[in-house]
Residue, then its C-alpha position, 0 to 999 in steps of 0.5 A: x726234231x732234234x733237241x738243242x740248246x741255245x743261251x739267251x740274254x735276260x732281255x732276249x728270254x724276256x723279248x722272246x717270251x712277250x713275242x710268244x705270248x703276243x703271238x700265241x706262238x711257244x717259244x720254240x716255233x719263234x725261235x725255229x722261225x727265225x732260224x729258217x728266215x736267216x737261213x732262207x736270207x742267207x741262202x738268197x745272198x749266196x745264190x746273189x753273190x754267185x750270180x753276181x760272179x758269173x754274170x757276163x762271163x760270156x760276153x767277149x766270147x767270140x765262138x759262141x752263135x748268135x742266141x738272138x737269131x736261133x731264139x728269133x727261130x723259135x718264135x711263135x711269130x716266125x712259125x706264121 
């Protein structure tokens, strides 16, 4: 691990410190916690947001096959 430091308000050193001895967790891991939940959302709104751009960019093409046919072809029904 990599040693850094932050600057908390009073109210979020003391938020901090009652989470932590609720929890039974050191301060620390809270804070890791939460770093690796804001990145995990983050990370979630981007892969969104990309999908988001991309869908349907194929839609008007009109030298693409038909994917329901070829698909149609790998059934398991079809192969009866």
């Amino acid at each position: 691990m990599i040693r850094t430091q932050i600057y908390l308000t009073e109210q979020e050193r003391d938020d901090l410190r009652a989470l932590a001895a609720e929890s039974g967790k050191k301060q620390s891991e809270l804070i890791r916690e939460a770093i690796d939940s804001l990145i995990g959302k983050l990370s979630t709104k981007q892969r969104k947001a990309v999908i988001s751009r991309v869908a349907g960019m194929w839609k008007d093409r009109k030298d693409l096959p038909d994917f329901r046919s070829i698909r149609s072809e790998w059934d398991r029904d079809s192969l009866s």
